[in-house]
C-alpha positions as CSV (number, residue, x, y, z in Angstrom):
1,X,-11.4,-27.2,-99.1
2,X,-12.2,-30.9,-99.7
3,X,-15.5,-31.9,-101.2
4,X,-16.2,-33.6,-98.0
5,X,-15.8,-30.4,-95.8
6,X,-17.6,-28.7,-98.1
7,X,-20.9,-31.1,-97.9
8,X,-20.4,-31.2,-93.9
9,X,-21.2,-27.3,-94.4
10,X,-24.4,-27.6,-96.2
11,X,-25.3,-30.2,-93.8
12,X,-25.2,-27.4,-90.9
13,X,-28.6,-25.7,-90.5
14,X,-27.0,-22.7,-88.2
15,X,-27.6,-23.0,-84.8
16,X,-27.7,-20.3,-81.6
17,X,-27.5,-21.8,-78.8
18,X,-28.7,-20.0,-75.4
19,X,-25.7,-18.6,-73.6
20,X,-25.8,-16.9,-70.7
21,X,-27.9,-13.8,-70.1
22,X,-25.0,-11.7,-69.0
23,X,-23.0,-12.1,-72.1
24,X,-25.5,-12.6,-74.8
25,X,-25.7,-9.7,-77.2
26,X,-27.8,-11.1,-79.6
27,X,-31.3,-13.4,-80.8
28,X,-32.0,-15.1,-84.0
29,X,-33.4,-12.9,-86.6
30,X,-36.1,-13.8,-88.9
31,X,-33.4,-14.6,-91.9
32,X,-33.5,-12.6,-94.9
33,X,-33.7,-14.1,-98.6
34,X,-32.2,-11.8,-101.3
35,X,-33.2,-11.6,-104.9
36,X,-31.7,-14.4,-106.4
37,X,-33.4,-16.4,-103.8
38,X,-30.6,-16.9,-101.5
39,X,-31.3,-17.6,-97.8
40,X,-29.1,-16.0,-95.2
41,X,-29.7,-16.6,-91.5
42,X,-29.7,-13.3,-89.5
43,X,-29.0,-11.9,-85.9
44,X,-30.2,-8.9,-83.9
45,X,-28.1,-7.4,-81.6
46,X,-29.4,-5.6,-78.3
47,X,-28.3,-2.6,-80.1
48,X,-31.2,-2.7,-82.2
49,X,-30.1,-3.7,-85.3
50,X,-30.3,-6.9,-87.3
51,X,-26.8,-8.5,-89.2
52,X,-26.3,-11.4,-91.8
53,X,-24.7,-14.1,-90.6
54,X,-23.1,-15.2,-93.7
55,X,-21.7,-13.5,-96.6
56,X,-23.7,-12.0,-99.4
57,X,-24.1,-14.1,-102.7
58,X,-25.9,-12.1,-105.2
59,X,-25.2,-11.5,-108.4
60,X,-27.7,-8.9,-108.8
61,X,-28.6,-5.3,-107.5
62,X,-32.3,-5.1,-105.5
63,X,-34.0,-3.8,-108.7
64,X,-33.1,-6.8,-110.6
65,X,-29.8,-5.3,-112.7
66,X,-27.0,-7.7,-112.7
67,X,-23.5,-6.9,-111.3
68,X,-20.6,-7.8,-113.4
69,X,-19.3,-11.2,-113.5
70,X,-15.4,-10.0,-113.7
71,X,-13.9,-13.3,-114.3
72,X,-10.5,-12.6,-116.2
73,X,-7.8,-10.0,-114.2
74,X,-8.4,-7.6,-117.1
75,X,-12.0,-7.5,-116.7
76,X,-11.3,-7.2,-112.9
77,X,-8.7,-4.5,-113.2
78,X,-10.8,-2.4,-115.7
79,X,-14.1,-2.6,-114.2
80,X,-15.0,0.6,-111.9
81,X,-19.0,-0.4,-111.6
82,X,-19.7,-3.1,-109.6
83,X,-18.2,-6.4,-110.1
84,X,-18.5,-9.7,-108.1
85,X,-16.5,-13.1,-108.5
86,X,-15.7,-15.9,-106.2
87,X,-12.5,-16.7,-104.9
88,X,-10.1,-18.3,-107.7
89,X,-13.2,-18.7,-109.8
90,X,-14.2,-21.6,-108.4
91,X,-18.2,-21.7,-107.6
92,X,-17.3,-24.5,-104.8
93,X,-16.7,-21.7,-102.4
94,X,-19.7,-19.8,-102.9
95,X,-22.0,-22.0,-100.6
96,X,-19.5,-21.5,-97.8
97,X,-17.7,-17.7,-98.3
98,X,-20.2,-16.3,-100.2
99,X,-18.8,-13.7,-103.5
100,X,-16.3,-11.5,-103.2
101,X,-17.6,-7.8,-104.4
102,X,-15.6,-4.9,-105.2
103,X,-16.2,-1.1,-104.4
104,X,-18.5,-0.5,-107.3
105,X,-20.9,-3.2,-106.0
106,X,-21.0,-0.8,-102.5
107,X,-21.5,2.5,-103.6
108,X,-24.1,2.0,-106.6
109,X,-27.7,3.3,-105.5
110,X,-29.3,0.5,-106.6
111,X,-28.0,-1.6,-103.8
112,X,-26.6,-4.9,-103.7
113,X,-28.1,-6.1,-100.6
114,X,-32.0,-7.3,-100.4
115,X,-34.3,-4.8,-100.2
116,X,-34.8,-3.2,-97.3
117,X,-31.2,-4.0,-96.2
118,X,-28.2,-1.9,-97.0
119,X,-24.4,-2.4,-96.3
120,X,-23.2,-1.3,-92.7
121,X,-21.7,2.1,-92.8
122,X,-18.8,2.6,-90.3
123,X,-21.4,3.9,-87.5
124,X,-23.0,0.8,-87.6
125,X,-19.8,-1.5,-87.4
126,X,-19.0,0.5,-84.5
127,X,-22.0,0.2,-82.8
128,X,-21.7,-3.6,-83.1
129,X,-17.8,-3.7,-81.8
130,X,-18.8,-1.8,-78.6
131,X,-20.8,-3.9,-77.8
132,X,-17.9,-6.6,-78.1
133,X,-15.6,-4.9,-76.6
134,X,-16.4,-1.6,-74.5
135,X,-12.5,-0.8,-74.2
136,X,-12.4,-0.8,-78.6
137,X,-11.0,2.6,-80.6
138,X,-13.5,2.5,-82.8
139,X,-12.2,5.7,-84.5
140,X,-8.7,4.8,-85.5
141,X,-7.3,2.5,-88.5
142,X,-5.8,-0.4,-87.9
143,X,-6.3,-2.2,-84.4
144,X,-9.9,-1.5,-83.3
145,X,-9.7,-4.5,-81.0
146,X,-8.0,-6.7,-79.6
147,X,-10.8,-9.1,-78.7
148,X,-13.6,-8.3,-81.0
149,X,-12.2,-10.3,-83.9
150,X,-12.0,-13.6,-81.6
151,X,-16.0,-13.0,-80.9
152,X,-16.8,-12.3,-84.4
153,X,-15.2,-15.9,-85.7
154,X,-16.6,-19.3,-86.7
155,X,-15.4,-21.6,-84.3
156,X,-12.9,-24.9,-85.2
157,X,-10.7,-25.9,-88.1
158,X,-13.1,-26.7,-91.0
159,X,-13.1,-23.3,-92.6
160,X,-10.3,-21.1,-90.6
161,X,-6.6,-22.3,-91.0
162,X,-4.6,-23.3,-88.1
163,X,-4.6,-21.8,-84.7
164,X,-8.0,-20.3,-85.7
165,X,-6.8,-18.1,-82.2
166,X,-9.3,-17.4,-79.6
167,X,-12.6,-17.9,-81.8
168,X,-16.0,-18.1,-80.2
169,X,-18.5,-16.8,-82.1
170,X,-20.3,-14.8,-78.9
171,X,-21.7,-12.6,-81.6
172,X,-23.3,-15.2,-83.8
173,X,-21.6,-13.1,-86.9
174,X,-20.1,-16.3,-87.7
175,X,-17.3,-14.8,-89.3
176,X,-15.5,-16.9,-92.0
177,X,-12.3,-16.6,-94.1
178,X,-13.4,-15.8,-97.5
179,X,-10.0,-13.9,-98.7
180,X,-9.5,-11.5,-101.1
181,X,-8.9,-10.5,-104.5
182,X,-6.5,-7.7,-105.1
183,X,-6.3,-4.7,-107.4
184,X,-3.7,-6.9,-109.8
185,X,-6.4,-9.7,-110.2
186,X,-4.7,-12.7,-107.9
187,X,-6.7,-14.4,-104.6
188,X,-5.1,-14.9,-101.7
189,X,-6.2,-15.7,-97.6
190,X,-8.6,-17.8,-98.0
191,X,-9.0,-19.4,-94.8
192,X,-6.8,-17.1,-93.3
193,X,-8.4,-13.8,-93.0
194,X,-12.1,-12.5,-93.3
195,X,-12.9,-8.6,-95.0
196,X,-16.0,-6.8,-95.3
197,X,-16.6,-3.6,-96.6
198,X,-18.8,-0.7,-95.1
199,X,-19.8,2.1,-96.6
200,X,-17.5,4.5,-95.7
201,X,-14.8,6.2,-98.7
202,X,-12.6,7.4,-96.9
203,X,-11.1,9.1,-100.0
204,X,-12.7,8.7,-104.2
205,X,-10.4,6.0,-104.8
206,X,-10.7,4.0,-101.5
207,X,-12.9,2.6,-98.9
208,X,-13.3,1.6,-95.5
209,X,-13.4,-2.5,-94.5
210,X,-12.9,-4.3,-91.6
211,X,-10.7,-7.7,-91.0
212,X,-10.5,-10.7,-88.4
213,X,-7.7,-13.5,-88.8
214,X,-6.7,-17.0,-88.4
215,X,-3.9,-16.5,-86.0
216,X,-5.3,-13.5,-83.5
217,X,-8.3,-12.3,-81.5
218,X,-8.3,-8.3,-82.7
219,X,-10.6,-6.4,-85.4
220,X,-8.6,-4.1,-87.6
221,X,-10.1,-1.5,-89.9
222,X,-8.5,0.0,-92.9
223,X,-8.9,1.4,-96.6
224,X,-8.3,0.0,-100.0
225,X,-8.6,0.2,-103.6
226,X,-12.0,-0.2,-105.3
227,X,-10.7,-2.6,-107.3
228,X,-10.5,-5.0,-104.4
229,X,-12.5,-7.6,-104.0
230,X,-13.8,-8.3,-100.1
231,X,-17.0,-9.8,-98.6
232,X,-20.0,-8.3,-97.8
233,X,-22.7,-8.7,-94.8
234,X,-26.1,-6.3,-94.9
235,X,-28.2,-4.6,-92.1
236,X,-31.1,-4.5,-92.0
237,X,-32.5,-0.8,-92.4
238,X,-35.3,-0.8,-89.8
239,X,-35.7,-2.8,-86.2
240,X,-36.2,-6.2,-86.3
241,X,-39.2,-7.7,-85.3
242,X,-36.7,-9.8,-83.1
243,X,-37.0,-7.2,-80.7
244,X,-40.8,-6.9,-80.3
245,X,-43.1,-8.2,-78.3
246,X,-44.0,-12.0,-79.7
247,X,-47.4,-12.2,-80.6
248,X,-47.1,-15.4,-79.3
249,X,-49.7,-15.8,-76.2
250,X,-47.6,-18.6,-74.7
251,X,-44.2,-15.9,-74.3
252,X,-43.2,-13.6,-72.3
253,X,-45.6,-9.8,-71.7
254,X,-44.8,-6.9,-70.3
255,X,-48.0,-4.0,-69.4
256,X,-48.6,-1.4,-69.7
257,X,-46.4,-0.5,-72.8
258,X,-45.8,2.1,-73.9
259,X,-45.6,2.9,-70.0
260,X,-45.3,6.3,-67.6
261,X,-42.2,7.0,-66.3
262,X,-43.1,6.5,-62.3
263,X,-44.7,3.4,-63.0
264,X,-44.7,-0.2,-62.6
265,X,-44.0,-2.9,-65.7
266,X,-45.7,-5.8,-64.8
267,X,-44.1,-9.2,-66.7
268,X,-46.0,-12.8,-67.2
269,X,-45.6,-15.7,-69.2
270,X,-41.7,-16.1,-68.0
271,X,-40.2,-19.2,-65.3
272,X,-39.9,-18.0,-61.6
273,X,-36.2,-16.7,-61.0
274,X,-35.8,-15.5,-64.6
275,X,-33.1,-13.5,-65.2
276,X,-33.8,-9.7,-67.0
277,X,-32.5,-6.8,-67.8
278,X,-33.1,-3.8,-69.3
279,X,-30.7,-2.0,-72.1
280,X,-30.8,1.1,-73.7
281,X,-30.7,0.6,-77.3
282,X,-27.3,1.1,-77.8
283,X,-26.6,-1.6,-75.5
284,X,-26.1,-0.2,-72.4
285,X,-27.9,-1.6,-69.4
286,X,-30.1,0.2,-67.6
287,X,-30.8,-2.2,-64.8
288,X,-30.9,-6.2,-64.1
289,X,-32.1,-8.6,-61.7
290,X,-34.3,-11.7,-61.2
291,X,-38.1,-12.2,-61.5
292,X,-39.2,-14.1,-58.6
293,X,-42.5,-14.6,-59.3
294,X,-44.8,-15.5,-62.5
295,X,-46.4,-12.6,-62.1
296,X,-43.5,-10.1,-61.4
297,X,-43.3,-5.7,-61.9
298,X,-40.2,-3.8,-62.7
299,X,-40.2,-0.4,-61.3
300,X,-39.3,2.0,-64.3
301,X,-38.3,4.8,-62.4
302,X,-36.1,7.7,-62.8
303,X,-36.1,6.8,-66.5
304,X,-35.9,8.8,-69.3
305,X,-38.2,8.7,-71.8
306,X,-37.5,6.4,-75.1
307,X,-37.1,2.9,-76.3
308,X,-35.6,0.6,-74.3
309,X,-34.8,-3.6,-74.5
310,X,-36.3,-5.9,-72.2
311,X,-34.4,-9.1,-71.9
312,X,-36.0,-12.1,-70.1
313,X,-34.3,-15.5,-69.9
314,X,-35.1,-17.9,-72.1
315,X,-37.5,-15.3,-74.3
316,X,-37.1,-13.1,-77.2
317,X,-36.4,-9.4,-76.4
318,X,-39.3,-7.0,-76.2
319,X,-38.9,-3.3,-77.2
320,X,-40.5,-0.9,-74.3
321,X,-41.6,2.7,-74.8
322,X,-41.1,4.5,-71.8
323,X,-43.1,7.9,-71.7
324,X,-42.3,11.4,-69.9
């Protein structure tokens, strides 16, 4: 990457623009900053849960212990605990692709995401690619997808090589290609491919990560040694705030809440003709339609009782409690 690409980066504050309301599966988060005092910009899904949208960067666990710096390929081969580096040792591509971690950095119970954040375990990366792509195998190893990978990607040629195939960024992951570092030391794919680990082992001496490319639209999953190095995006334990009701009296309400199954959900502080609808929090939706009036109700009927996400056009999601 030229110095000049990489200033044209830092110039980017990231950006999510509205899309529409039938294919948006996500809102900004609230951002997250980890103990070193890195800023990472975040999203929340209608699935409940909030993502990174770039690439860890610490170089410490959340009690304050530091990782490894494993600089040489002898202290990278010979160190089981966890490790980071960046790719080919050169800090320049932190600020874009983050560090690359290796096993040791995911299973230690310290944890090397910010507090309150943990790396996704294979439930929750399968909870996000459904909601991609409701035709995924979620289950199997290799091809999950064949369109996930092209939603999970940075758009253009700045950071992904050539064709940089079928990239949208409709999740807001923001996917980029921060390569790897293999078992015998050397770096390779930068630009090229993007891997993440998750939580899952599926043996002692491997685990679980996921991959998107330059030159295809699919998400793979497979397993590797845990002397690998890969990238590494957190979740957020709990719910986001993103998904409750703004406190701000200028956005959009919904009353009663939490509210009797049987009963009417009355909505204010949205346009006329706003689009909604309702989702289950694993992203299915319940029902949709338009609010025709400022003041407009939702019938909740025939629902079962739970949480459920309110979309309105133009407005943060609100979380509704619907009673027995």
């Amino acid at each position: 990457m030229s110095v000049l690409q990489l200033l044209f980066r830092v110039s980017i504050v990231p950006l999510f623009l509205p899309i529409s309301l039938a294919a948006q599966v996500f809102v900004p988060g609230t951002g997250v900053v980890d103990i070193d005092g890195n800023s990472y910009p975040t999203v929340v899904y209608t699935n409940g849960k909030e993502w990174m949208a770039e690439n860890l960067r610490t170089t410490r666990y959340s009690n304050g212990d530091s990782l490894t710096h494993a600089i040489t390929t002898f202290d990278w081969q010979n160190n089981l605990g966890g490790a980071w580096c960046h790719y080919d040792n050169d800090s320049l591509n932190e600020l874009l692709y983050g560090k690359l971690y290796n096993v040791g950095s995911v299973r230690d119970e310290r944890g090397v995401c910010p507090s309150g954040w943990h790396v996704p375990a294979k439930e929750e990366w399968t909870s996000l690619l459904e909601l991609l792509d409701p035709d995924a195998e979620p289950d199997l190893f290799g091809l999950q997808s064949t369109v996930a990978g092209g939603a999970l990607k940075d758009t253009g040629l700045l950071w992904w090589d050539m064709p940089n195939t079928g990239a949208s960024n409709s999740s807001g992951f923001t996917g980029l290609p921060g390569g790897t570092r293999t078992q015998n030391g050397a770096f390779l794919d930068l630009g090229r491919r993007g891997r993440w680990w998750s939580t899952d082992a599926p043996a002692q001496y491997s685990q679980r990560f996921y991959e998107i490319s330059y030159d295809h639209t699919e998400l793979r999953s497979a397993a590797n040694y845990l002397i690998v190095g890969y990238s590494i995006r957190c979740v957020k334990n709990e719910l986001s705030t993103g998904i409750e009701e703004s406190a701000d009296p200028g956005g959009v309400h919904a009353y009663p809440n939490p509210i009797a199954n049987g009963a009417q959900l009355s909505i204010t502080g949205h346009n006329a003709g706003s689009a909604y609808r309702m989702l289950t929090m694993d992203g299915r939706i319940l029902r949709s339609g338009s609010l025709s009036d400022t003041a407009a109700v939702i019938g909740i009927h025939g629902t079962s009782a739970g949480t459920y996400i309110l979309q309105v056009e133009g407005s943060a999601p609100l979380r509704i409690t619907v009673l027995e």
